[in-house]
C-alpha positions in Angstrom: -11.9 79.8 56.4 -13.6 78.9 59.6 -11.9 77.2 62.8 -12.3 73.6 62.6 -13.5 73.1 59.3 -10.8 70.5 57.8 -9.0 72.0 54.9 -8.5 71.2 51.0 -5.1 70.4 51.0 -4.6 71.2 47.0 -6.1 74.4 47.7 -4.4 75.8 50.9 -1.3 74.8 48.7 -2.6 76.7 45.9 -3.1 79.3 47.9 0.0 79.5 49.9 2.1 79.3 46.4 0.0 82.8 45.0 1.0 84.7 48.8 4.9 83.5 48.1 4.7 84.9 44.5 3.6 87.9 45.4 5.7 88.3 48.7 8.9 87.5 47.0 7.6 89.8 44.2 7.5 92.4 46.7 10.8 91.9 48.0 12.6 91.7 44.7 10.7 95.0 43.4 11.9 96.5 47.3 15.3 95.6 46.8 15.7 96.7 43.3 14.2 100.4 43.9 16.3 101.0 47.1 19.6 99.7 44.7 18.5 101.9 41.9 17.7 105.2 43.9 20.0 105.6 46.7 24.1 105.8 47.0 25.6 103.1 48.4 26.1 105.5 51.4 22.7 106.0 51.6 21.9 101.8 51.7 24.7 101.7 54.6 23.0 104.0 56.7 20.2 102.3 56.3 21.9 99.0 56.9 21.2 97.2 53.9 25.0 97.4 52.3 28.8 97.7 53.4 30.7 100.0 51.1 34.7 100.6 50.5 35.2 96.5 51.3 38.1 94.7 49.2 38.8 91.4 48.8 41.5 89.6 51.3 41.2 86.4 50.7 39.5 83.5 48.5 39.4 79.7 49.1 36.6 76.7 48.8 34.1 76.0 51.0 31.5 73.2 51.6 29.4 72.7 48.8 32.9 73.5 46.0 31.8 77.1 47.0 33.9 80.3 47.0 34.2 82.0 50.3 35.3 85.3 49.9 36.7 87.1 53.0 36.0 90.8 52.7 37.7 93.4 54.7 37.6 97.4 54.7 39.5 99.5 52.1 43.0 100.9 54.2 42.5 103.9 51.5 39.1 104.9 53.1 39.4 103.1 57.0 41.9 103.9 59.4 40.7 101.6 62.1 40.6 98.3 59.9 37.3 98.2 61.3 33.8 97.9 59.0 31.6 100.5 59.8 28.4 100.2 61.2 25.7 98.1 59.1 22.8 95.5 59.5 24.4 92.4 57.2 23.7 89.7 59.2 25.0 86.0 58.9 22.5 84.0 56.5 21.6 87.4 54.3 21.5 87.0 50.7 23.8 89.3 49.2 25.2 90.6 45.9 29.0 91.6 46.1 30.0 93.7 43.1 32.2 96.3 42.0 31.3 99.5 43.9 30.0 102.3 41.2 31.9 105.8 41.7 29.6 108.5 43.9 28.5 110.0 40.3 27.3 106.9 38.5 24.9 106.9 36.5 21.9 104.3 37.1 22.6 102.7 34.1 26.1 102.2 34.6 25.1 100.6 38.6 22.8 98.2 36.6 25.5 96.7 34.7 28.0 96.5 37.4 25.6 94.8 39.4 25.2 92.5 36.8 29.0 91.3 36.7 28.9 91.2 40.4 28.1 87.8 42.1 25.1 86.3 44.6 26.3 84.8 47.9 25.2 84.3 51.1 26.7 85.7 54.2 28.4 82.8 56.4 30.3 84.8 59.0 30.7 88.1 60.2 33.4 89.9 62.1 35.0 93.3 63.3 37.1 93.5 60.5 35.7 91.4 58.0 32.8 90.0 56.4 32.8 86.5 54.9 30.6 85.3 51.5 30.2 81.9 50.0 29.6 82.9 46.6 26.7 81.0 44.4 28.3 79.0 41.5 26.8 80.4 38.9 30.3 80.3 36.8 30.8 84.0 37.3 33.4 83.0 40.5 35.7 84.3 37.1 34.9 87.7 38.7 38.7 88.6 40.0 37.0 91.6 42.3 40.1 93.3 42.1 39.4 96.8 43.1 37.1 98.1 45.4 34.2 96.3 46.2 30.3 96.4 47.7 28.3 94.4 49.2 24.0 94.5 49.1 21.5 93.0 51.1 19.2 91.2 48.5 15.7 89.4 48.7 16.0 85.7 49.5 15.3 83.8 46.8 16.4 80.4 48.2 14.4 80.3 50.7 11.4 80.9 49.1 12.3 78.4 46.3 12.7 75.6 49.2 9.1 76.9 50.0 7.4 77.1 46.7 9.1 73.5 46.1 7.3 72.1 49.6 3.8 73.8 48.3 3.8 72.1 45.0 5.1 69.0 46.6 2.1 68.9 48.9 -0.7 70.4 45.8 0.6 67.4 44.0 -0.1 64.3 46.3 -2.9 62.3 45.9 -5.1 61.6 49.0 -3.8 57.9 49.3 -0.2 59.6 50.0 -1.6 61.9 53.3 0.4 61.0 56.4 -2.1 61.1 59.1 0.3 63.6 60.4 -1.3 65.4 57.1 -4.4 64.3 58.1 -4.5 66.0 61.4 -3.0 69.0 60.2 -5.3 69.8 57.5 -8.4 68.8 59.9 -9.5 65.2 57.9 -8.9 63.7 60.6 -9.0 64.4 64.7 -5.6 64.1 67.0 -5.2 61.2 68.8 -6.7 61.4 72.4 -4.3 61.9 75.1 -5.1 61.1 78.6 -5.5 64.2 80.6 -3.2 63.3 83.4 0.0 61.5 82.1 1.4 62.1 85.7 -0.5 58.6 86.6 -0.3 57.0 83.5 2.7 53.7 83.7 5.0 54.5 81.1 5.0 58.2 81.3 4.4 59.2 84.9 7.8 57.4 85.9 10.2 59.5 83.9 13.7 59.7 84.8 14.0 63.1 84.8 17.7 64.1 82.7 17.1 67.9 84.6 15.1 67.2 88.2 14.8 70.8 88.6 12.1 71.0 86.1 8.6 72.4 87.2 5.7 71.2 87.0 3.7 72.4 83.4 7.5 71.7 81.8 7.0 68.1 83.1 3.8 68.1 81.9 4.4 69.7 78.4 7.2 66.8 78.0 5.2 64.0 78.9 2.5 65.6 76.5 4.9 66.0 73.6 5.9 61.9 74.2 2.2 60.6 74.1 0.9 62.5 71.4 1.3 60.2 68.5 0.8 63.4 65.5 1.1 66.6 66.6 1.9 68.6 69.7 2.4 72.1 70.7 4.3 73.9 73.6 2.7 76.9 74.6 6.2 79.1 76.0 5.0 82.6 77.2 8.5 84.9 77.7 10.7 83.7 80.1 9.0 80.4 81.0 12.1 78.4 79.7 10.8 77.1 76.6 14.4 76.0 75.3 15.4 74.2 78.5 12.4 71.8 77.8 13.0 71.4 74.7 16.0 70.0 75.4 14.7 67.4 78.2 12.5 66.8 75.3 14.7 65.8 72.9 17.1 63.8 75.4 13.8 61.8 76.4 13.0 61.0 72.6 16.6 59.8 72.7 16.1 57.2 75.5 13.3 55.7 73.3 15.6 55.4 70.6 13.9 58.0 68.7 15.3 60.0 65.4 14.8 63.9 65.7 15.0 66.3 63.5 15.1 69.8 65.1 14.4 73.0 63.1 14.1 77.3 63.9 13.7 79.9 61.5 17.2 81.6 62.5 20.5 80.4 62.6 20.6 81.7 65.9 17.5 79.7 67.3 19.3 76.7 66.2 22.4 77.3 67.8 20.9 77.9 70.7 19.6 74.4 70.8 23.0 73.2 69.6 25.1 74.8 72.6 22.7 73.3 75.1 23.1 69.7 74.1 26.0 69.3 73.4 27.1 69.0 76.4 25.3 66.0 76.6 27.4 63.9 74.3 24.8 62.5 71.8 25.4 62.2 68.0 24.5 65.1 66.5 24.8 67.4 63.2 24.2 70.9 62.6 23.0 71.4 58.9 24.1 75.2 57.1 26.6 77.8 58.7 26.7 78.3 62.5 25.8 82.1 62.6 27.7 82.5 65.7 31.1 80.3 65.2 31.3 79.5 69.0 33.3 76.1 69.5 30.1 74.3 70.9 28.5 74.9 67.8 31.3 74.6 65.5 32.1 71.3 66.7 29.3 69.8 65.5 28.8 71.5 62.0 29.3 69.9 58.6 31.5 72.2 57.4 34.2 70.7 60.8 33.2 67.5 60.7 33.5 66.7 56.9 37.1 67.8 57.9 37.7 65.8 60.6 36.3 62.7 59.7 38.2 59.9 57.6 36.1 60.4 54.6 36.7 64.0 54.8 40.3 63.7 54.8 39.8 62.7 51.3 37.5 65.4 50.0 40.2 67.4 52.3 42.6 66.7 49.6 40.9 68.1 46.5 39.9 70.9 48.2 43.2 71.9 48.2 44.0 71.1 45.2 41.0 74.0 44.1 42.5 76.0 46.3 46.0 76.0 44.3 44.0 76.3 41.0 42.2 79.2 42.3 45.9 80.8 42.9 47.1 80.2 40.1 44.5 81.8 37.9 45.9 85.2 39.8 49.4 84.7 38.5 48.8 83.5 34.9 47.9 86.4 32.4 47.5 84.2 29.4 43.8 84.0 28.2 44.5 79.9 27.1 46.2 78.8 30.4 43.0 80.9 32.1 40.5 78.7 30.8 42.2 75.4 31.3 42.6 76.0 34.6 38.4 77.2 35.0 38.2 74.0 33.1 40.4 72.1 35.9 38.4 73.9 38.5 34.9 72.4 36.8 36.0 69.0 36.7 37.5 69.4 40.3 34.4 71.0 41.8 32.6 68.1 40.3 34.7 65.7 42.1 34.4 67.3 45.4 31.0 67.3 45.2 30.2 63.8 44.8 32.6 62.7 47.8 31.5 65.3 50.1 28.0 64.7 49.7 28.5 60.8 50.2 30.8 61.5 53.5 27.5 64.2 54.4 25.2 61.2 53.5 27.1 59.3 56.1 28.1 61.8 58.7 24.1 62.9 58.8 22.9 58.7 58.7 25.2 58.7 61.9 23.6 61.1 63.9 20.4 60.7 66.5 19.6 64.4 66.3 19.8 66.4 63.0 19.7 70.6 63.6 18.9 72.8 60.5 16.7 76.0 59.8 13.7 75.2 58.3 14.7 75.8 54.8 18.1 74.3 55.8 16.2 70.9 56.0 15.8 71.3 52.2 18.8 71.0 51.2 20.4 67.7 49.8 22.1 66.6 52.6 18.7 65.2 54.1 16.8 64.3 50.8 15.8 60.9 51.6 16.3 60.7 55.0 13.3 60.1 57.7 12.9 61.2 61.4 10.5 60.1 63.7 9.4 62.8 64.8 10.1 67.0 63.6 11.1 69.4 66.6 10.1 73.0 65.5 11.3 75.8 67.4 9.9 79.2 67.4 6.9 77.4 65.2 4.9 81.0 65.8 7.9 83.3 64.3 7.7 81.2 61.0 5.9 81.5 57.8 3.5 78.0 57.4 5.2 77.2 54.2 8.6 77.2 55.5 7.6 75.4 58.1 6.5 72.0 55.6 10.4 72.1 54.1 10.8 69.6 57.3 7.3 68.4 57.6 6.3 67.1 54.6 7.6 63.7 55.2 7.3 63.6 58.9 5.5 61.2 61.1 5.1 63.7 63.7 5.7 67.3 65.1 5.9 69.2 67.6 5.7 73.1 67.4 7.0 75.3 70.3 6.6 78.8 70.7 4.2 81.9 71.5 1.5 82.8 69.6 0.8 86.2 71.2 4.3 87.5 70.2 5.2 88.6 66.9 4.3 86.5 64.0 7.4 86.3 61.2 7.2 89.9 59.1 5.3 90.3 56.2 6.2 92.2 53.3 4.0 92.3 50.4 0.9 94.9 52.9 -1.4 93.7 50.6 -1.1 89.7 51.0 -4.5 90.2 52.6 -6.0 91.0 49.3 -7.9 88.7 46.9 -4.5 87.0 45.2 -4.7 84.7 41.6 -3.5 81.3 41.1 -1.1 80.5 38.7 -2.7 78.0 36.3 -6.4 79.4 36.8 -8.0 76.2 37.8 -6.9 76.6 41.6 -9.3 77.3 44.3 -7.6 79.3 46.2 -9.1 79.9 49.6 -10.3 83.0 51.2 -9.1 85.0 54.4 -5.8 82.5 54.6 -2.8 85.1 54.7 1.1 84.8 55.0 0.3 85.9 58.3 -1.6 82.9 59.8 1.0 80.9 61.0 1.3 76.6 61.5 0.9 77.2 65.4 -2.2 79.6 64.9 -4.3 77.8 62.4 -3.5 73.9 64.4 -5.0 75.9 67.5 -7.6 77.0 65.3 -8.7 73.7 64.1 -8.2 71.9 66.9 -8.4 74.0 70.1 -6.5 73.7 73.4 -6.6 69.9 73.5 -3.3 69.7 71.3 -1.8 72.5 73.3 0.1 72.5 76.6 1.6 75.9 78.1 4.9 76.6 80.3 3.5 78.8 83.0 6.4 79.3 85.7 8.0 82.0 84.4 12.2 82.4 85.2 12.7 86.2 83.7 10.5 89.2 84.8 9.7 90.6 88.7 6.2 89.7 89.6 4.8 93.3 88.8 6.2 93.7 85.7 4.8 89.9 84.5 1.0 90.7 86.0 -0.1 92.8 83.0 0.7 90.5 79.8 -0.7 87.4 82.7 -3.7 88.5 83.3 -4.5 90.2 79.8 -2.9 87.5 77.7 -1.8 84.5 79.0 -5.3 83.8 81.2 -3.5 85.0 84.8 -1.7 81.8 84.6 2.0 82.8 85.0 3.7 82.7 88.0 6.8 84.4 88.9 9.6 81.7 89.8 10.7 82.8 93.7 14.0 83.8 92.5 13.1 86.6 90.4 9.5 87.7 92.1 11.0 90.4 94.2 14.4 91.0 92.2 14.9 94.4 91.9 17.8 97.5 89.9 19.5 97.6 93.6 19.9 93.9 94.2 22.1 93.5 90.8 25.5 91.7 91.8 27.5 94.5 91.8 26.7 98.1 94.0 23.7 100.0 92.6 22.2 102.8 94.6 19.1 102.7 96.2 16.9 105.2 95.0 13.6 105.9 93.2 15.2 104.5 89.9 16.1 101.4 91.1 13.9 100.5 93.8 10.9 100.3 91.6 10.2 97.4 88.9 7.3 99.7 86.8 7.6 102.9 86.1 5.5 105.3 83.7 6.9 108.3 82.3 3.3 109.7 81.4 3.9 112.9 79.0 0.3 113.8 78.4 -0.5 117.4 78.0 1.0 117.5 74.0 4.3 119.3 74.8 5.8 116.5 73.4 4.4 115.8 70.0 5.2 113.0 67.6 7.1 113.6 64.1 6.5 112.4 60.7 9.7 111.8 59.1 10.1 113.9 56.1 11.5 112.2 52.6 15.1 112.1 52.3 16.1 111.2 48.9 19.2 109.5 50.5 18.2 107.6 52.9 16.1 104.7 52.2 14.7 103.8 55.6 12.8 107.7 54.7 12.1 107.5 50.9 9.4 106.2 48.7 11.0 103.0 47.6 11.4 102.2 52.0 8.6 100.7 54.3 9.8 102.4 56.8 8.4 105.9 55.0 6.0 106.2 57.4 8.1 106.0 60.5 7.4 108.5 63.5 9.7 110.0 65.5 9.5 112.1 69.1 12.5 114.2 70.2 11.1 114.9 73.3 10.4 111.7 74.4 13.8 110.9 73.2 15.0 113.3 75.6 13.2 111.8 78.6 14.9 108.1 77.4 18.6 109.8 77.5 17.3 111.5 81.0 17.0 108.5 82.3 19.2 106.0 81.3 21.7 108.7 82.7 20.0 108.2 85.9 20.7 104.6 86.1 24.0 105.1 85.1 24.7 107.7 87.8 23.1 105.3 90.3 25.9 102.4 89.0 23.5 100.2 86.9 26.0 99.3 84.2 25.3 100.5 80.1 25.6 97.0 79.2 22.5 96.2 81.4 19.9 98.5 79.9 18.0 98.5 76.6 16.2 100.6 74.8 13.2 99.9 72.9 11.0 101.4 70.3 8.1 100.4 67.9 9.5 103.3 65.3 13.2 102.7 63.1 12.8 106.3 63.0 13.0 107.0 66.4 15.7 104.8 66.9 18.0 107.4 64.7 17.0 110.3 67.5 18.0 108.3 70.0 21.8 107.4 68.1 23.5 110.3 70.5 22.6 108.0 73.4 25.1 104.9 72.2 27.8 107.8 72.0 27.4 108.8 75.0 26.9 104.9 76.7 28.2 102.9 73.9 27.3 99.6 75.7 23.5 100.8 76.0 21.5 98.6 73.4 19.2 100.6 71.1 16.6 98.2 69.3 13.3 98.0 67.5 11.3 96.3 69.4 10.7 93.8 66.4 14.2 93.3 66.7 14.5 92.9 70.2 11.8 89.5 70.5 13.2 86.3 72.0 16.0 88.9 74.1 16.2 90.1 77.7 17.9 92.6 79.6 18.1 93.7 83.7 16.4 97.4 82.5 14.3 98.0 79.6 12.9 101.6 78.8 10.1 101.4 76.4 10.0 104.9 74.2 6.3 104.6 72.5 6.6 107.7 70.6 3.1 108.4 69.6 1.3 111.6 71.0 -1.5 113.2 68.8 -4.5 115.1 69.5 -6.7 111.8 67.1 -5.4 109.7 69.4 -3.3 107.6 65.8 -1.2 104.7 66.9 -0.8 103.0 64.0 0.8 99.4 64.8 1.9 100.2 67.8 -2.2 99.0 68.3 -1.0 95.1 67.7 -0.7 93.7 71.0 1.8 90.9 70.1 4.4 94.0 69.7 3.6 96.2 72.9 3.4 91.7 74.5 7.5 91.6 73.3 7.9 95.1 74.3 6.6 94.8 77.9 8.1 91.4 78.6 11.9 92.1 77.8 13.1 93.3 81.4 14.0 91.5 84.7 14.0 93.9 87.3 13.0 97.4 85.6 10.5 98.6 83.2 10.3 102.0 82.4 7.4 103.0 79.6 7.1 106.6 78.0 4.6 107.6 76.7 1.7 110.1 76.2 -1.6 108.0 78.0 -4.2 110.6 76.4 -2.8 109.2 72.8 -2.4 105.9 73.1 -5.0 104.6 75.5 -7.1 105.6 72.5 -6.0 103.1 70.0 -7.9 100.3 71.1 -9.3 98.6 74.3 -6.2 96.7 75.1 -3.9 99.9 75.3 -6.7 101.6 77.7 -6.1 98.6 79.9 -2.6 98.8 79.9 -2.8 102.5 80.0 -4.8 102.5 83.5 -3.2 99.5 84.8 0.3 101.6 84.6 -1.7 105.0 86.0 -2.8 102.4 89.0 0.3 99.9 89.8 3.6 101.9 88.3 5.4 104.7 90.0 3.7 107.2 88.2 6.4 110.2 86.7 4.9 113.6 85.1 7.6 115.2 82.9 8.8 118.9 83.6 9.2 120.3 80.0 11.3 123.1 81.2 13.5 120.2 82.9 14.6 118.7 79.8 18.0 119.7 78.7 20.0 119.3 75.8 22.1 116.5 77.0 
């Protein structure tokens, strides 16, 4: 597939539906081996379950749903805490009866069987909240002690898969030209190069006046362009805050938005910053975090507060009663009347909530769901005027059409040299089959190539506009990924140029630690070599069936990490203010001591860590060999979010013989740090144990 060649649309459909088969293929066959050959232990460590949970508390939800409120077993948890795990709001999960420590696999099969599907829709300290799928087993009274398991999920690829055959299906007659554009059958319309002079657009009232310049100029880009758009946010250039003058603008011209992210959490973000504003608006799905600026504006509230939802109000708890009652009654006849009850009921509910939705959403000038949020019934025949996507380059293509298929117009924010969404299935680079046979499918295209990638592809910098005034990172620490990735065209904003560790709002020390934004922590020499991490039959992020098997890990380096986040606690930089990152999950399990030690350190993979900032950031590479091997830590979207996390301090370990080896990018970086940082040679014999 070659840049600016316009596209078959039946095909790239075609194409995109084989990659989703086999990618949720691969996570279905993932999830089943790591459920059918580790403990449930084991899958906690790993943070794909919570074990020893029982059931507190059942009532309906939006949607006639169960929620289930989960809590820790007293018998097993003195705290009342949950333990530590990686469930996260928005995970599909299965919740069934947990199987004794010497089941057999058989016997975990068919309790997972009777368990139930639900997705997570809150989660808490002490408890964990599911909204369980009706699938008629909510019969399941979960009366002893329970488990819940991270699973592959299904919905969203289905939302997917349905937007693919939606768009394989349509004839040429029923392109958009917003299709048109974005399959290269037709050109973008031309927008005048400087909309600073033009008459309608060059006399904005700014809603923000402390804007800069390219955020001006990306706004007033995103208004002319009549099809497609894209915001070019490097890290810290405040790609949200103009997206919100964005949206405010659209407002004024009595526009209809809908805005979409692939997280619940880049949603919300949206959602907290303008609502302060006081415009209709709805949030589609579950708020992942419940704060009261988001929760305000959620379905689930407002069907509640408003008049119709008064109504639906009422046979909600009337369900709820039903649902109590089937606890009390032990007879087997009264039982299934009341399930009976509940059917019709649920029926009920769901036809007046979805007509006070249907209103509440027809109401509002700005819509806010995840991508595959906006395919959900609540805006089936509704229509925007234009289709806000947020972190377009963190999203798989196909997710991204749930929202576009029927819009007029998009535009696409986010940052092509960080990390594209992850990608499960290794081999989705491979030759892959259509379904029906007669498909062309088209070669090259992978799950990889995201919307924002292949629209700059086929149509070059003349639909793009970048944020270059960067609000996050001192000037020395920013100058690498500038000049290297961004064309040298970031510029430090003057209040965080010079910033350093000591001028932090409370007292920090002045010394070497903290008076220097870059420093490299260079262990060359090999007294320090990497680790391959053994199999451990129990633990799945080190097993066959995990793809983290081929982890690495560096105890030595870790060493130098807990050395010197010690330092910058000694000199009075606070735990809460310094991260640390790392390419390798296995490497984050050396480094667990450090969060006893400073519980309010952050440890993170640095996959994990994308779109997040802290004052210090110490970057553990890990790799040291004598072939020079550095595996992915060669990508230079990852080492891009590694190096661009901190404000005032960036410390990088690592062994410069290795890794300026793996390509010509990490020799760059490698002798830029050798030239500009405060260079540091380890002492091996200074290492303790601490």
């Amino acid at each position: 597939m070659t840049a600016r060649d316009p596209i078959d649309v039946s095909s790239f459909a075609s194409t995109q539906l084989a990659l989703l088969d086999r990618e949720l293929q691969s996570e279905i066959d993932d999830t089943s081996r790591l459920i059918s050959s580790h403990s449930p232990a084991g899958l906690q460590r790993a943070g794909l379950a919570i074990t020893n949970l029982v059931p507190c508390s059942r009532r309906t939800g939006l949607g006639g749903k169960t929620l289930l409120e989960l809590g820790p077993d007293g018998a097993t948890c003195a705290t009342g805490e949950l333990p530590g795990h990686g469930i996260r709001t928005g995970d599909m999960v299965l919740v069934a009866e947990q199987p004794a420590g010497g089941a057999k696999r058989r016997e975990v099969k068919e309790l997972e069987k009777k368990g139930s599907r639900g997705v997570v829709t809150k989660v808490q300290k002490a408890a964990v909240h599911v909204a369980l799928d009706d699938d008629g087993k909510d019969e399941v009274p979960f009366s002893g002690r329970v488990w819940l398991v991270k699973l592959a999920d299904e919905v969203t690829y289905r939302r997917m898969k349905q937007s693919m055959e939606k768009l394989q299906k349509m004839g040429e007659a029923e392109y958009s030209s917003f299709i048109r554009v974005s399959f290269g059958l037709s050109g973008p319309s031309p927008v005048a190069s400087n909309l600073a002079k033009s008459e309608e657009l060059g006399t904005i009232e700014w809603v923000d006046p402390t804007l800069n310049e390219s955020q001006k100029d990306a706004i007033r880009f995103a208004l002319a362009s009549r099809d497609v758009a894209l915001i070019h946010g490097p890290p810290g250039t405040g790609k949200s805050h103009t997206l919100i003058e964005l949206i405010l603008q659209l407002i004024k011209q009595k526009q209809r938005i809908l805005v979409c992210g692939p997280s619940n959490i880049s949603v919300d973000n949206i959602v907290e910053r303008l609502s302060p504003h006081k415009i209709p608006l709805v949030r589609l799905g579950h708020p992942a975090r419940l704060l009261p600026s988001v929760l305000n504006h959620s379905l689930d509230v407002l069907t509640n507060t408003s008049e119709a939802g008064a109504i639906v109000k009422d046979v909600r708890a009337e369900m709820d009663s039903k649902q109590a009652s089937i606890k009390k009654t032990k007879s087997g006849k009264e039982r299934r009347q009341i399930y009976a009850d509940l059917k019709e009921l649920r029926k009920e509910y769901r036809e007046r909530e979805r007509r006070c939705v249907s209103n509440l959403v027809a109401g509002s000038r700005v819509v806010l769901a995840t991508l595959h949020g906006a395919g959900g019934f609540q805006l089936r025949n509704d229509e925007f005027d234009v289709v806000i996507i947020d972190e377009a380059s963190q999203a798989l293509e196909a997710q991204c059409w749930v929202p576009l298929l029927a819009a007029k117009k998009a535009v696409c924010a986010g940052d092509h040299l960080q990390l594209p969404p992850t990608i499960k299935s290794l081999n989705s680079r491979g030759s892959v089959k259509a379904k029906d046979g007669k498909a062309t499918l088209i070669k090259g295209l992978t799950l990889e190539t995201t919307l924002f990638d292949r629209l700059l592809a086929l149509h070059g910098p003349s639909i793009k506009r970048m944020l270059t005034t960067q609000y996050r990172m001192h000037e020395r620490i920013m100058r690498f990924p500038s000049d290297e990735l961004y064309e040298s065209k970031l510029v430090a904003a003057d209040g965080v140029k010079a910033r350093l560790l000591r001028d932090l709002e409370y007292e920090v020390q002045e010394c070497e630690d903290t008076t220097e934004p870059v420093i490299f922590i260079d262990t060359q020499g090999g007294d320090f070599p990497e680790k391959s991490e053994e199999d451990d039959k129990d633990d799945p992020r080190k097993g066959k069936a995990s793809p983290h098997s081929e982890s690495k890990s560096n105890e030595m380096e870790a060493a130098l990490v807990r050395q010197h986040v010690g330092r910058l606690v000694d000199a009075g930089v606070r735990p809460e203010d310094i991260a640390v990152v790392t390419p390798y999950n296995a490497q984050l399990g050396v480094l667990a001591p450090l969060k006893e030690k400073f519980p309010g350190v952050e440890l993170g993979s640095v996959d994990g860590f994308q779109g997040r900032e802290k004052e210090a950031v110490i970057v553990s590479l890990v790799r040291s060999n004598p072939d020079g091997e550095v595996g992915f830590l060669g990508d230079k979207r990852r080492l891009n979010v590694a190096m661009t996390r901190p404000k005032r301090s960036l410390t990088v370990i690592g062994d410069s013989e290795t890794v300026k080896r793996g390509s010509h990018f990490l020799k760059k970086w490698m002798e830029f740090l050798e030239d500009e940082a405060d260079l540091r040679y380890p002492d091996v014999t200074s290492i303790g144990s601490d």
